[in-house]
ROMARDREN-630962 format. One record per residue (C-alpha): x, y, z. Coordinates in steps of 0.5 Angstrom, whole numbers, plus 500, padded with zeros to 3 digits. Layout:
N
XYZ/...
This chain:
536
768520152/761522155/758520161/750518162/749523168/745520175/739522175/736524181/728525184/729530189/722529193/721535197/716541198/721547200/724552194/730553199/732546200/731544194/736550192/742548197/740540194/741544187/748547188/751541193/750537187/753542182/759543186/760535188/767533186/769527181/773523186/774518181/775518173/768516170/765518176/758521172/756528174/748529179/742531174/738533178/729532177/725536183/717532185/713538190/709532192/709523193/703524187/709527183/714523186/710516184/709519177/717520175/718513178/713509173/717513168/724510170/731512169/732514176/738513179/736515186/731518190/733524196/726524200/724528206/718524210/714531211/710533205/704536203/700529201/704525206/707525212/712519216/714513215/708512210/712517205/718512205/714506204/710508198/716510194/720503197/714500194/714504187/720504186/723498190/730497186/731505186/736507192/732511197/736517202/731520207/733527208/729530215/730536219/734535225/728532229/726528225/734523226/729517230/724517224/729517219/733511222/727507222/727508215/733506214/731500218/725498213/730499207/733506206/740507204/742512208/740519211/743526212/740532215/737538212/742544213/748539215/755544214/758540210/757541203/760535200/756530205/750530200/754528193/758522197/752519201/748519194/754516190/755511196/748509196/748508188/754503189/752499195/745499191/748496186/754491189/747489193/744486186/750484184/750480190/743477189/745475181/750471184/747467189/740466184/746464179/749459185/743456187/740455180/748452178/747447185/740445182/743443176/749439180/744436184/740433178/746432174/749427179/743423180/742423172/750421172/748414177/743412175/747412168/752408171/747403174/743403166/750402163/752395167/745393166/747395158/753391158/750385160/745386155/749387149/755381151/749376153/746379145/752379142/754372145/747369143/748371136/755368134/751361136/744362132/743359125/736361124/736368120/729369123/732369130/738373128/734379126/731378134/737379136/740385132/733388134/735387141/743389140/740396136/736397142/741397146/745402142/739408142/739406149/747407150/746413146/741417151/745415157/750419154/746425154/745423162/752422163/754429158/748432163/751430169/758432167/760425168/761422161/769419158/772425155/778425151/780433151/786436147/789443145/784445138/783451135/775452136/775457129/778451125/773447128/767451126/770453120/770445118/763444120/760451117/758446111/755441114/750446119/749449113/746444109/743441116/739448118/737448110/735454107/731459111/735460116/742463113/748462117/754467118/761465120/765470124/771467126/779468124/784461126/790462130/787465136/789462142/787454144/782451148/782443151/776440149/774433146/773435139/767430137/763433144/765440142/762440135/756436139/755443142/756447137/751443133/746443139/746450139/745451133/739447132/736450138/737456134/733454128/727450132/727458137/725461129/720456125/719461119/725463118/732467120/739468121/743465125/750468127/756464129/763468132/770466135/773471139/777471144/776475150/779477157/774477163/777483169/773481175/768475176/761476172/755473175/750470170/743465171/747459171/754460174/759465175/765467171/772467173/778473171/781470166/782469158/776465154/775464148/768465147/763461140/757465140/751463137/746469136/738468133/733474132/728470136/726474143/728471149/722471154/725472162/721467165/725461159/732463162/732459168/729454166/733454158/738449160/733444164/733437161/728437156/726444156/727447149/725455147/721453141/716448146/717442142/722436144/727433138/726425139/730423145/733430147/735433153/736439149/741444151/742440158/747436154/750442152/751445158/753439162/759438156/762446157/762445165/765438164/770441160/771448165/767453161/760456162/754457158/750463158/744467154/742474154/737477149/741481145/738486139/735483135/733476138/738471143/745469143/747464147/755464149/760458150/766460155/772456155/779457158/785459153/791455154/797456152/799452145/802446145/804440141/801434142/805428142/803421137/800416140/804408140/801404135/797398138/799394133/797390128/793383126/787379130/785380137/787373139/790373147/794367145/795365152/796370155/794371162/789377165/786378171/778382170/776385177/768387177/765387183/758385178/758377177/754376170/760383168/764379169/763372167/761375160/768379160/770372161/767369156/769375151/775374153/776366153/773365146/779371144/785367147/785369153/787365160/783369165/782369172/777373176/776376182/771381184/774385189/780389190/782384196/781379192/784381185/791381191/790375193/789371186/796376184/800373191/798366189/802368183/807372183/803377179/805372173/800377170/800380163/794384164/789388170/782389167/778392173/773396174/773403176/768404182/767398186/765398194/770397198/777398195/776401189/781400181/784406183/786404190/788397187/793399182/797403187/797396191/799392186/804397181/808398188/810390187/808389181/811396177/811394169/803391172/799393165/792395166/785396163/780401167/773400165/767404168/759406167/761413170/767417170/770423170/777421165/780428167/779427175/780420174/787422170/790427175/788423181/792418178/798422176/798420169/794418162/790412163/787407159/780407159/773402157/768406158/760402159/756399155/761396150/761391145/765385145/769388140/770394144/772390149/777384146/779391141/782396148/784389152/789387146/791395145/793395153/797389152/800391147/801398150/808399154/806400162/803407164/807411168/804412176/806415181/810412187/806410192/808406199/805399200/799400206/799396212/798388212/789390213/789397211/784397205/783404201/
């Protein structure tokens, strides 16, 4: 296999030392296989030398300070400013050693003395300058990557709670709607209210995104083959994309799987897609390809860096040209290569936040002919998935059964409520932690069902449930929330979770309360019962 050789600008005025330079180099041993051999390129003057650095492809420049158009330090500055991502060696005369650390101080890699007696120093010093010149950038890129990949956190919490404050507001909205609706005759002020309840799903929507965003939104990931997947949509993005835009599967099932929720990842591949198609208006092709992939060591991109390990990688590839200044910005909300914006997108934010979400990366990199843009997921190990338990069948009457809503929001929970109440139910409220205890002791814990909230100050529905299946083990229970992480929230509690994710409707919510009443209790943890007081 051939080898590109380094190429090296040796800036020096004197045949002789050009000729040692000249053999040190051809001699230089291979300290390791793949090493590249020295090609060696000679420049008499700093005019000759800046001229062959516009040219490029120099790997390393060997400089002496003393030439006949330049003298000192300002020899080093002017190659540095030349060629500022090219490592520099000075090559200086033994008295010359002060000058030539001074250099080495503004940004030179190293120095060496013209004569030294050791033939193999030079060779050495110049593979290590090129390494460390490297490693330096490699250093850059990573932490350019972390600081873009902590600005996009930071945006994506705030868009994550200001999404859990609009979902309350919208569930408040939605209930009272559908509420008012049941009780109105008039068909004129019925039409009203739908007006108000479609609203209020346009708006839910656009919460998702924030919540994708921000990596905070419900999901519900299992083991799935992703070239199935693709494979299934490839029908429905052909037609979506439409004819001047042909599109091309590369991908063969039975590859390793990936935990993913399948909805939000075809949410992603078809995003992707679209991006594709807006970046070409007049037309052009669109590549889709499923490979696995194993990554050796860690490789830093504009947005993150990626682990070892094994990924399965969706490609999606364009011929639109990707401009540098658009890939700090591609994954921004909002922002789309193509300058327009599709009605109530945040563009490939979304997709963005729903890869890392699901513990993948999202890259770009232009590519010949045009861009491709580069899902990462980790591979897991093939598992079967176990059915779920039926819920069950018939209405959704309580008949009587006795629940206990938990929500620290007073109009939430008094619509839950009455939600609840016109279903069946006998409910009882509390709008805390220490009050749903209190309401549980009066009782005995005579309670078919827990419906609590998720985040609530002071003591939260986590630290809620621990109190109460301590006591109260065979306790059902229903989490709801404007704003989690279900995975988090499932590892922390140490099983599955039954979960009602904000904004709902009343179906929504008289549906999950009779699946987690008909469910058989979830397994938790053992936790010990905190002192008389002590609140979590």
């Amino acid at each position: 296999m051939s080898v590109t050789p380094l190429r090296i600008l040796l800036v020096e005025d004197e045949p002789i030392t050009c000729e040692i330079v000249a053999a040190s180099l051809a001699r230089a041993p291979r300290v390791r296989d793949g090493d590249a051999p020295f090609a060696l390129e000679v420049a008499p003057s700093l005019a000759a030398a800046c001229a062959r650095l516009a040219a490029g492809d120099v790997a390393a420049v060997l400089l002496d300070l003393s030439l006949p158009d330049s003298e000192g330090l300002a020899t080093f500055r002017t190659v540095r400013d030349a060629a500022p991502d090219v490592p520099v060696v000075i090559l200086t005369a033994t008295d010359d050693e002060a000058l030539a650390l001074t250099a080495v101080r503004e940004g030179a890699q190293d120095w060496v003395v013209k004569g030294g007696g050791d033939p193999a120093l030079l060779p050495r010093v110049l593979r290590h300058a090129i390494e460390r010149r490297r490693a330096d950038e490699a250093l850059a890129e990573s932490a350019e990557a972390l600081r873009s990949a902590r600005h996009l956190a930071a945006v994506g919490r705030l868009a994550g709670g200001m999404a859990h404050a609009f979902n309350n507001m919208l569930t408040i909205i939605r209930c009272s709607a559908e509420l008012l609706r049941d009780q109105l005759e008039d068909e004129r002020q019925r039409d009203d209210v739908l007006g108000m309840l479609d609203a209020t799903q346009r708006a839910s929507a656009l919460v998702r995104q924030l919540l994708a965003f921000g990596s905070r939104q419900v999901l519900r990931p299992v083991p799935v083959d992703p070239a199935v997947l693709v494979q299934a949509m490839l029908p429905m993005l052909v037609r979506g994309v439409g004819d001047a835009w042909p599109l091309t599967l590369d991908a063969a099932p039975g590859g390793p799987p990936v935990r993913v929720d399948p909805a939000q990842f075809e949410q992603v591949v078809l995003q992707l897609v679209l991006d594709a198609r807006d970046a070409q208006p007049d037309g052009g092709a669109i590549r889709l390809a499923v490979a696995t992939v194993d990554v050796a060591r860690p490789e830093a991109h504009a947005h993150g860096v990626v682990a070892p390990g094994r990924y399965v990688s969706i490609t999606v590839a364009d011929d639109a040209p990707l401009a540098a200044d658009v890939v700090d910005a591609l994954f921004e909300p909002f922002f789309s290569r193509s300058g327009t914006e599709r009605d109530g997108s945040l563009g490939l934010a979304v997709p963005y936040g729903i890869v890392r979400q699901s513990g993948g990366q999202l890259r770009v990199r232009a590519t010949s002919p045009g861009t491709t843009l580069e899902i990462l997921l980790p591979a897991v190990a093939p598992v079967i998935a176990a059915p779920l338990p039926a819920a069950g069948e018939g209405g959704f009457g309580g008949h009587d059964q006795r629940l206990l809503v938990v929500e620290d929001d007073a109009r939430i929970r008094e619509l839950i409520t009455r939600v609840l109440v016109r279903q069946g139910w006998e409910v009882r409220e509390a709008p805390g932690g220490e009050e749903a205890l209190a309401v549980l002791d009066g009782c005995d814990g005579a309670i078919d069902l827990l419906v609590t909230d998720l985040s609530m100050p002071g003591m939260g529905g986590k630290a809620l449930v621990d109190r109460v299946r301590a006591r109260w083990p065979a306790m059902r229970v229903l989490f709801m929330s404007g704003y989690a992480d279900e995975e988090a929230t499932r590892e922390a509690m140490g099983g599955e979770v039954l979960f009602l994710a904000k904004p709902f409707t009343s179906v929504e919510l008289s549906r999950a309360v009779r699946e987690a009443w008909l469910a058989d209790p979830m397994p938790w943890p053992a936790v010990p019962t905190p002192p008389a007081g002590e609140t979590s």
